[in-house]
C-alpha positions as CSV (number, residue, x, y, z in Angstrom):
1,X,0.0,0.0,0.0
2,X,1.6,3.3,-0.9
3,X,2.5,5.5,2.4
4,X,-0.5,7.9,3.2
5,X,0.7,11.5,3.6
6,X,0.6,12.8,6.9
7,X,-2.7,15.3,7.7
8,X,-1.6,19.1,7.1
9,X,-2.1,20.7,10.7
10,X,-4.8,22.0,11.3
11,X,-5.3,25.9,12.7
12,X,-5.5,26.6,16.4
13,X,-9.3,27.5,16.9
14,X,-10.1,31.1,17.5
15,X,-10.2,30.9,21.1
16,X,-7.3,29.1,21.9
17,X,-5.6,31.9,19.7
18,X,-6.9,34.6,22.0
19,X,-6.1,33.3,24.8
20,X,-7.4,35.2,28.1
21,X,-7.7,38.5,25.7
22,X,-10.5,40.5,26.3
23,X,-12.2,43.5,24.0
24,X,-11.9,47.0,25.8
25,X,-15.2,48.5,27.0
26,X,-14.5,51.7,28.2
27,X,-17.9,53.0,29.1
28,X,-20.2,51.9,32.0
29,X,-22.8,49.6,29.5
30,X,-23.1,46.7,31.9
31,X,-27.0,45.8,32.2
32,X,-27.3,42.4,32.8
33,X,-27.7,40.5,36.2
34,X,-24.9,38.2,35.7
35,X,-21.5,39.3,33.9
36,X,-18.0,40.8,34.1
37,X,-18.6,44.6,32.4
38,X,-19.0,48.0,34.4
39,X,-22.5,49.1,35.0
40,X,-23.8,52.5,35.9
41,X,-25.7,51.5,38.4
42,X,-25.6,51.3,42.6
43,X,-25.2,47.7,44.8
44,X,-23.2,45.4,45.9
45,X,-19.7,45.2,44.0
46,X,-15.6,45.7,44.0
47,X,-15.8,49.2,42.5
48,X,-16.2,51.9,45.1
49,X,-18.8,54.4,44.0
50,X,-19.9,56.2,47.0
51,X,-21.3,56.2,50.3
52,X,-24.1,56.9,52.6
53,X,-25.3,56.8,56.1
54,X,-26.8,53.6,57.4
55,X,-30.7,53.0,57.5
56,X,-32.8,50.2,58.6
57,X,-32.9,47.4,56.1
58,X,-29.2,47.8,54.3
59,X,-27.3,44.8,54.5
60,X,-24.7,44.8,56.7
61,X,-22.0,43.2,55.0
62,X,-21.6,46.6,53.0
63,X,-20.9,48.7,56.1
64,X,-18.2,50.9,55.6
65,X,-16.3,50.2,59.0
66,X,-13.2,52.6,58.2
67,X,-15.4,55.8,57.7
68,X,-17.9,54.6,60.4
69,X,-15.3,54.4,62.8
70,X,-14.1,58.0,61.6
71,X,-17.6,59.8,61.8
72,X,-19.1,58.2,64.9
73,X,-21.9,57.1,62.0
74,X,-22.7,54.2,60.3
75,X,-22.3,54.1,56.9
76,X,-22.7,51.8,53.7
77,X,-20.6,51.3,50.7
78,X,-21.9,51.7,47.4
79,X,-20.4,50.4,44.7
80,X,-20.6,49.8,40.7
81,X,-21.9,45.9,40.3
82,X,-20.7,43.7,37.3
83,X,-22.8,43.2,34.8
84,X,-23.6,41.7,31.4
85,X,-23.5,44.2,28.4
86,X,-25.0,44.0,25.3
87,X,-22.5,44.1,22.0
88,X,-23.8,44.2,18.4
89,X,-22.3,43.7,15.4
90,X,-23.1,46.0,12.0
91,X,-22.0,43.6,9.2
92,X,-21.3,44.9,5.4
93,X,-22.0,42.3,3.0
94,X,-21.6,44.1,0.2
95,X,-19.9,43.4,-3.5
96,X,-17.9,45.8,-3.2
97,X,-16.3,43.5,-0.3
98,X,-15.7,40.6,-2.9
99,X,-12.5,42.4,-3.8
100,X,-9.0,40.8,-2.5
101,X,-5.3,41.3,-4.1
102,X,-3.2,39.9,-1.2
103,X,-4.2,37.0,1.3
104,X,-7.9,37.2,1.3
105,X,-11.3,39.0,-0.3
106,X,-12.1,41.6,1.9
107,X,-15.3,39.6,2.6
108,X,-13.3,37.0,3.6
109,X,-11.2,39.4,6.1
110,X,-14.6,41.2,7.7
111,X,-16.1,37.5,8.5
112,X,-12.4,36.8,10.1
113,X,-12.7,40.0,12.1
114,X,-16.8,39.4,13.2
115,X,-15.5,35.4,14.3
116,X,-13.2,37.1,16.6
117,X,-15.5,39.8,18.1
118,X,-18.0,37.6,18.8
119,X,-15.9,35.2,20.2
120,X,-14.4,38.2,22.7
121,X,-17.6,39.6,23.0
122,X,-19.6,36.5,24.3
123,X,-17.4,36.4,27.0
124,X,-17.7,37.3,30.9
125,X,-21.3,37.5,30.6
126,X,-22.3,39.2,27.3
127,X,-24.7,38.7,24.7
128,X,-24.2,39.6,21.0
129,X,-26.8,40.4,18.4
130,X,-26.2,41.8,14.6
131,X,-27.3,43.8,12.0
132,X,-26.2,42.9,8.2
133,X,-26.7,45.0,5.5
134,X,-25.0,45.7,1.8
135,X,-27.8,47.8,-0.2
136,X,-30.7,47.7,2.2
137,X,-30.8,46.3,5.7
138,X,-30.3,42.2,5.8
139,X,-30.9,40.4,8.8
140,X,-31.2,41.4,12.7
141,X,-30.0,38.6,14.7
142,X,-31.1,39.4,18.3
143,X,-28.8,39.5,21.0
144,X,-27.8,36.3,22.6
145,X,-25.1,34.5,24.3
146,X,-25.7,31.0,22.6
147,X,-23.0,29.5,20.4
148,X,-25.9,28.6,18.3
149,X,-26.7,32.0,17.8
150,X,-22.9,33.2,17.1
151,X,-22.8,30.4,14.0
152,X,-26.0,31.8,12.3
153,X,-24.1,35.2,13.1
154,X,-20.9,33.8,10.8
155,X,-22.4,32.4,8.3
156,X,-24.4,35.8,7.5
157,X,-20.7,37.9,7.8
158,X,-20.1,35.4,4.5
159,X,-22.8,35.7,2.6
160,X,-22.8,37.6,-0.4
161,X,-25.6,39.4,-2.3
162,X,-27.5,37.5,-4.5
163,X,-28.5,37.8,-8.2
164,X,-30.6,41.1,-8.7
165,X,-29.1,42.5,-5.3
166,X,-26.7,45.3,-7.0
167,X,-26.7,48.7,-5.6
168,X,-24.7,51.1,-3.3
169,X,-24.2,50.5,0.4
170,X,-26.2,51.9,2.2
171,X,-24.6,52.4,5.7
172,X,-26.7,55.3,7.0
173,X,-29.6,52.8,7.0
174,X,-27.6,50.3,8.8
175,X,-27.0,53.1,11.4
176,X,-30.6,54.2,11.4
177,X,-32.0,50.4,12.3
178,X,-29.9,50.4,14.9
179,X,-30.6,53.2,16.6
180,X,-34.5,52.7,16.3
181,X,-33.8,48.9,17.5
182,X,-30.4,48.8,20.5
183,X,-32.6,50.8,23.3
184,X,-30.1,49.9,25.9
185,X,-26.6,51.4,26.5
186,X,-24.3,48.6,24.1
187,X,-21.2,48.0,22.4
188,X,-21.4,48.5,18.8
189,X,-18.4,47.1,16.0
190,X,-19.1,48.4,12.7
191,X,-17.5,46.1,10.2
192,X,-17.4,48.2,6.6
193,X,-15.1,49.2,3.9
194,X,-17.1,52.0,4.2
195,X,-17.7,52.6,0.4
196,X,-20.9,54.0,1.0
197,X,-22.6,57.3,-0.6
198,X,-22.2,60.4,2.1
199,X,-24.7,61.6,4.8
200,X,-23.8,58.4,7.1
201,X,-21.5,60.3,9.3
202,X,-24.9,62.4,11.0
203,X,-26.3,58.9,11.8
204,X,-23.1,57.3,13.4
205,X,-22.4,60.5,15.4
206,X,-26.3,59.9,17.2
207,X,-25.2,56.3,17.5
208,X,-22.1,57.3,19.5
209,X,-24.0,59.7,21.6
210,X,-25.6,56.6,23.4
211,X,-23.4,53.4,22.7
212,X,-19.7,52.9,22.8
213,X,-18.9,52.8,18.8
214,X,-15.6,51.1,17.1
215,X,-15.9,51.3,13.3
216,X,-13.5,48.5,11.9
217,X,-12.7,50.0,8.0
218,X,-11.7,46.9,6.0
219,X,-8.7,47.8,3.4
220,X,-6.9,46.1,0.6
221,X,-3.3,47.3,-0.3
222,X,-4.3,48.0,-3.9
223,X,-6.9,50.3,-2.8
224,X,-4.1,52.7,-1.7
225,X,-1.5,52.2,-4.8
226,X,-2.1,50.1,-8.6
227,X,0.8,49.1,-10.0
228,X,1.8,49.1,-13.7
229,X,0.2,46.4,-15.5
230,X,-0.8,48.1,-19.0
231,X,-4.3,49.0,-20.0
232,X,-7.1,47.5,-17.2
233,X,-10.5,47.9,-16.9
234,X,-12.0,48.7,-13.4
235,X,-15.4,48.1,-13.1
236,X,-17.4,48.8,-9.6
237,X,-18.8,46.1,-8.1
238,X,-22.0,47.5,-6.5
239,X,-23.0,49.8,-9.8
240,X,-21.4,47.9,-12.7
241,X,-19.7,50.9,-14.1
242,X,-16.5,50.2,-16.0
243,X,-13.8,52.6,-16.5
244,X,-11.1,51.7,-18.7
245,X,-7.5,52.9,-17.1
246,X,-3.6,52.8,-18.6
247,X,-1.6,52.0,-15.8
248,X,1.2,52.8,-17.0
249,X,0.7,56.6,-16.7
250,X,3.2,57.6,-13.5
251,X,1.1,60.7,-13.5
252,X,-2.1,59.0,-13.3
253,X,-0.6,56.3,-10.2
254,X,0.8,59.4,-8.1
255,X,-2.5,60.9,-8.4
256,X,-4.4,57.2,-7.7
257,X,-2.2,57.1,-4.5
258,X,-2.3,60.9,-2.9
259,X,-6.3,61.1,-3.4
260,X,-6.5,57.6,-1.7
261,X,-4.2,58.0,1.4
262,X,-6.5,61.3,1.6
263,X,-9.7,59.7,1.5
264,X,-8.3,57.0,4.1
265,X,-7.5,59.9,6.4
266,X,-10.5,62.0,5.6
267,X,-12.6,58.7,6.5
268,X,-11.0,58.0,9.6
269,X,-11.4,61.9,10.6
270,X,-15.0,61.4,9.9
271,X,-15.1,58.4,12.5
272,X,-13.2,60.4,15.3
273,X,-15.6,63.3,14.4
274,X,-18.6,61.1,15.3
275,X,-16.9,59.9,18.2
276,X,-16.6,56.4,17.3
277,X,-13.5,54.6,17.5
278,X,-11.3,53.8,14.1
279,X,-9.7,50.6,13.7
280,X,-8.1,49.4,10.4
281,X,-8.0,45.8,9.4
282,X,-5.9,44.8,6.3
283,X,-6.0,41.6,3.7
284,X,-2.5,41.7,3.5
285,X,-2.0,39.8,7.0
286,X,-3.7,37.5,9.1
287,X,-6.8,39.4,10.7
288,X,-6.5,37.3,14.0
289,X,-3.1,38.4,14.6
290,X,-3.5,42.6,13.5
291,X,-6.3,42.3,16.2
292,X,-4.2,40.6,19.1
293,X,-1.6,42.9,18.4
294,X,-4.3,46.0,19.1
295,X,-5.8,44.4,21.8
296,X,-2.6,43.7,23.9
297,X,-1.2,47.4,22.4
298,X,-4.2,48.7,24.0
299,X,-4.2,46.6,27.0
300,X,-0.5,47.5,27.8
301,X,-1.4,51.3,27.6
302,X,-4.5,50.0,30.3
303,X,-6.8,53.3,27.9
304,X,-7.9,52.8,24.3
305,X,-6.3,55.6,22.2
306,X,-8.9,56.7,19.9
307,X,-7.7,56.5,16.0
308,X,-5.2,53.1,17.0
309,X,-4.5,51.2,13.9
310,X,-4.2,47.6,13.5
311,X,-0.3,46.7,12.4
């Protein structure tokens, strides 16, 4: 019998590759009775919030001994419980994501990026829900903390429009949904290469007003520069226009690169202007590993610095 070739290795899973990593929540969105996440509110917990004088019915385990002893008063700690937090996930599944020059299709990077969220998110307590959309809202997944829940959740992150579905993105009607829908106080990730017509910004800004907002803009190296490869025709994949170019114009590639490293940084100005959080996550490398990288970056400073980029 010939020899059988030894089994290629397979991939660590996702959650042995994060390890004990966790995704920075920076506000107070904890809501739930059972979890790991700052809340807002008053009770029994580590985080000192305040205190008060003593009445009839407190429990006594939350008597403040130190400053009792100090006053000649009892008094009671309050403090900032754990709690559970809501996270959401806005999902672009649009054409224009089926676009991919280095490792991956940029679809195929976003999915990566939404596997690993949800993976960080569900922990300590959280639920996670999702909005997808490309040129009209998709599906809302409600929030949940089954792993059920999270593979319906993947499998719509890698789904592409269908036959008939053409059309530009609309992201400010991804935005609008879920403002109208995500009452409570919750962690949003928007997951976009944010190739969507203008008027957007207004919506994310209201979003950010309420929710803690990280906008996660999905790039592709030839996005920002084209080589020289002769005559090519570039055709858009959400409005089937075609547009016939000669790459081998230095003029024309200068110009190709300086209006797209400023429409990169006018995009990411837009995000810090609607105070959401810009992240950028790149086909030409593993997703997993740009986002340990930011997470332990961030995790070292103990403070997310708004505008970090994924390297």
């Amino acid at each position: 019998m010939p020899d059988r070739k030894p089994d290629a290795p397979k991939a660590p899973p996702v959650e042995y590759r994060l390890g004990a990593l966790r995704w920075p929540v920076m506000r107070r969105l904890g809501v739930h009775p059972s979890g790991e996440e700052r809340s807002r509110g008053l009770g029994a917990g580590l985080e000192y919030a305040d205190a008060r004088e003593y009445v009839p019915g407190d429990d006594p385990r939350q008597i403040d001994w130190s400053l009792s002893a100090r006053s000649g008063r009892t008094f009671v700690r309050l403090a900032h419980p754990d709690r559970g937090l809501d996270a959401w996930l806005l999902v672009d599944t649009s054409r224009s994501l089926d676009w991919g020059t280095a490792l991956c299709l940029k679809r195929e990077a976003a999915a990566d990026l939404v596997v690993a969220a949800s993976v960080l998110f569900a922990r300590r307590g959280n639920r996670v829900g999702a909005i997808t959309f490309d040129r009209a809202v998709g599906r809302v997944l409600p929030p949940s903390s089954g792993r059920r829940s999270r593979s319906a959740l993947m499998a719509e992150a890698r789904r592409a429009p269908g036959p008939g579905e053409d059309g530009p993105t609309d992201l400010a009607a991804a935005l609008t949904t879920a403002a109208r829908i995500i009452r409570r106080p919750s962690l949003l990730l928007v997951v976009s290469d944010f190739q969507s017509p203008p008027g957007w910004q207004l919506h994310l800004r209201a979003l950010s007003l309420k929710h803690e907002v990280v906008a996660a803009m999905i790039t592709d190296p030839r996005e920002q520069a084209i080589p020289d490869v002769g005559l090519v025709t570039f055709e858009d994949p959400e409005t089937g226009r075609q547009l016939e170019v000669d790459t081998r114009s230095s003029r024309l590639r200068d110009r190709f690169q300086r209006a797209a490293a400023e429409r990169q940084a006018q995009l990411r100005a837009e995000i810090l202007a609607a105070g959401a959080f810009p992240i950028e996550v790149t086909t030409s490398e593993d997703v997993l590993g740009q986002l340990i990288r930011l997470l332990r970056s961030i995790a070292a400073q103990a403070r997310w610095r708004p505008g970090a980029r994924v390297r």
